[in-house]
C-alpha positions as CSV (number, residue, x, y, z in Angstrom):
1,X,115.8,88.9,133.9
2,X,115.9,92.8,133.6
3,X,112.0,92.8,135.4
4,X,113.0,90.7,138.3
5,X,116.4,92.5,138.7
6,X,114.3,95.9,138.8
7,X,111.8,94.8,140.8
8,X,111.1,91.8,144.0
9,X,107.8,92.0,142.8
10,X,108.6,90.3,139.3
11,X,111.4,88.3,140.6
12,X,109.1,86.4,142.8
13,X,107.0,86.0,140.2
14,X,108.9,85.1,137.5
15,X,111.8,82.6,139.8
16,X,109.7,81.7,143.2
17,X,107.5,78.6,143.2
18,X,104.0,80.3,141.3
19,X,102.1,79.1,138.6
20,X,103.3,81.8,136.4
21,X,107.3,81.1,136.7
22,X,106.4,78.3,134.4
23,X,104.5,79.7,131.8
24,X,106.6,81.1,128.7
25,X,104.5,84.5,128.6
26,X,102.1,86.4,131.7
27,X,98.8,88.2,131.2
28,X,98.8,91.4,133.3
29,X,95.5,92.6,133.1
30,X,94.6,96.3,134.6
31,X,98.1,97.2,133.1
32,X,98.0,100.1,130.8
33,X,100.6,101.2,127.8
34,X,102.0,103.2,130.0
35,X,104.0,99.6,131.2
36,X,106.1,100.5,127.9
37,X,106.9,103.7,129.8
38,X,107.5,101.6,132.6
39,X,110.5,99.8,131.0
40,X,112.2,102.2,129.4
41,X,112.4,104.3,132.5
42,X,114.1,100.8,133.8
43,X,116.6,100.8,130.8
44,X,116.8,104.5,131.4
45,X,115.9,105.0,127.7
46,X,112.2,106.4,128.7
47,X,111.1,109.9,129.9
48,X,108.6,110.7,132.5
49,X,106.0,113.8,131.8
50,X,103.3,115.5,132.7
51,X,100.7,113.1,130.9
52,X,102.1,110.1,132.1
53,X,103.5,110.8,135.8
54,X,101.3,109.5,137.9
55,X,100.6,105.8,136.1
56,X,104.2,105.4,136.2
57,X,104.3,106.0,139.8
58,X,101.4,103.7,140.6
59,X,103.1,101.0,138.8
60,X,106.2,101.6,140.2
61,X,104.9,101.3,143.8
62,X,102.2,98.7,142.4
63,X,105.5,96.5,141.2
64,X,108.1,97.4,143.8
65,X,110.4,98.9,140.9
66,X,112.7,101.1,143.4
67,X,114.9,102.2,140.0
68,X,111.8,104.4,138.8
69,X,111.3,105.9,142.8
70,X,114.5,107.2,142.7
71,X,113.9,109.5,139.4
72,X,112.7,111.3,142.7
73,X,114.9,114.6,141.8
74,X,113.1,114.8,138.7
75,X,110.3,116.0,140.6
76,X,112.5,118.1,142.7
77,X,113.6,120.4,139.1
78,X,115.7,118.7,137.6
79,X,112.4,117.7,134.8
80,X,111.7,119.5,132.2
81,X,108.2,121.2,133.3
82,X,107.6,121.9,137.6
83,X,105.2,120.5,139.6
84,X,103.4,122.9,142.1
85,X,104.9,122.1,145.1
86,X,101.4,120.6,147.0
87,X,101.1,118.2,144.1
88,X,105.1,116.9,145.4
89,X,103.8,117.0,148.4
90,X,100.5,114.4,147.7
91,X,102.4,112.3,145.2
92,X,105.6,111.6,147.3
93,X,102.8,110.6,150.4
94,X,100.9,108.7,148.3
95,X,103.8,107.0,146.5
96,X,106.2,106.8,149.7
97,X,108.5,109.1,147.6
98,X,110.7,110.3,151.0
99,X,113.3,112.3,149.5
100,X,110.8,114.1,148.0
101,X,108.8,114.6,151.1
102,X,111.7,116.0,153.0
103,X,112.6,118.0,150.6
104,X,109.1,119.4,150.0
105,X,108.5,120.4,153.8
106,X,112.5,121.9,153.9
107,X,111.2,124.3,151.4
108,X,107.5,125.1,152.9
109,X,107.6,128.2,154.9
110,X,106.4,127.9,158.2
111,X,104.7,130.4,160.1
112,X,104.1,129.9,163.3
113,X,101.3,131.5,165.0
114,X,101.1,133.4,168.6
């Protein structure tokens, strides 16, 4: 219940009419550890660093999990290390991270030239 009330993806697939909503247990193949990561970011138990940033943010957008796209202001500097600011400015593109986008072009100076 905690998946599919984190995610549409999962609650599809867990309570819509697919093969897999009536099966006691799901094979995810091409999912990594980090899914672990994954859910304890949804029970707001986990942490995200450096080494596992971006496979939670792929699985976040891969799974529709909204919850772990708003930890947004933890790549704004409220995390424990910074991220250069053109590596905000490719993941929140990439991952359709918006607050993050707007706040990364707020704070790029513009120069504009003559």
């Amino acid at each position: 219940q905690i998946l599919a009330h984190a995610s549409p993806y999962f609650e599809a697939l867990l309570y819509h009419n697919f093969k897999e909503s009536q099966k006691k247990e799901i094979v995810m193949n091409d999912v990594s550890v980090e899914i672990v990561t994954m859910l304890e970011l949804i029970y707001d138990t986990g942490k995200i660093d450096e080494k596992n940033l971006h496979q939670v943010l792929k699985m976040a957008d891969q799974f529709d999990i909204p919850r772990i796209r708003k930890k947004e202001n933890w790549m704004m500097g409220d995390g424990e290390f910074l991220i250069p600011r053109h590596i905000q400015l490719f993941l929140s593109d990439h991952y359709k991270l918006h607050t993050l986008k707007t706040a990364c072009w707020k704070l790029c100076p513009i120069k504009w030239m003559k």
